[in-house]
N, C-alpha and C positions, 0 to 999 in steps of 0.2 A: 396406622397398624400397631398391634399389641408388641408392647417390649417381651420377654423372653421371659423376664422376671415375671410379667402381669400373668402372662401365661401360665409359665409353672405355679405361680399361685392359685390362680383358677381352676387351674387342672386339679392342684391338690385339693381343695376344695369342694370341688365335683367329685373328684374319688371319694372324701370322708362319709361325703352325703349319702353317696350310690352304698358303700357298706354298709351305713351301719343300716342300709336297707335289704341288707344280705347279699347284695353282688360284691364278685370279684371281679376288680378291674385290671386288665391286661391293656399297655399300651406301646406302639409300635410308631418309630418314627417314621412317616411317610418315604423316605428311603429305603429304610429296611424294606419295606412291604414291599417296593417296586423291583429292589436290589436281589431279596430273595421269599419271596411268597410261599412256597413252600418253606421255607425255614419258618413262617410265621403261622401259619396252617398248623403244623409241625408243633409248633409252642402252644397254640389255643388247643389242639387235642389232649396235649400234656396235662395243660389245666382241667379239662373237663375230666377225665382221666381219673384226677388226685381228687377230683368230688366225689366222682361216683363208689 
């Protein structure tokens, strides 16, 4: 299994990529999402929101 570090390097890595292809990345610990889904629903509209 990936250490935490490989991970958050990955992940940042994957973000850079996804930008500069014009997305914005929003990311949510699998906790949050289970803990409060509406809260996280709630944040992705936020985002689309501040595009449009």
């Amino acid at each position: 299994m990936a250490r935490h570090e490989d991970r958050a390097e990955h992940d940042a890595a994957r973000t850079e990529v996804l930008e500069r292809c014009g997305y914005r990345v929003l990311r949510f610990d699998n906790e949050v999402v289970l803990a409060d889904p509406g809260g996280v629903a709630e944040a992705i509209g936020a985002a689309l929101r501040l595009r449009a």
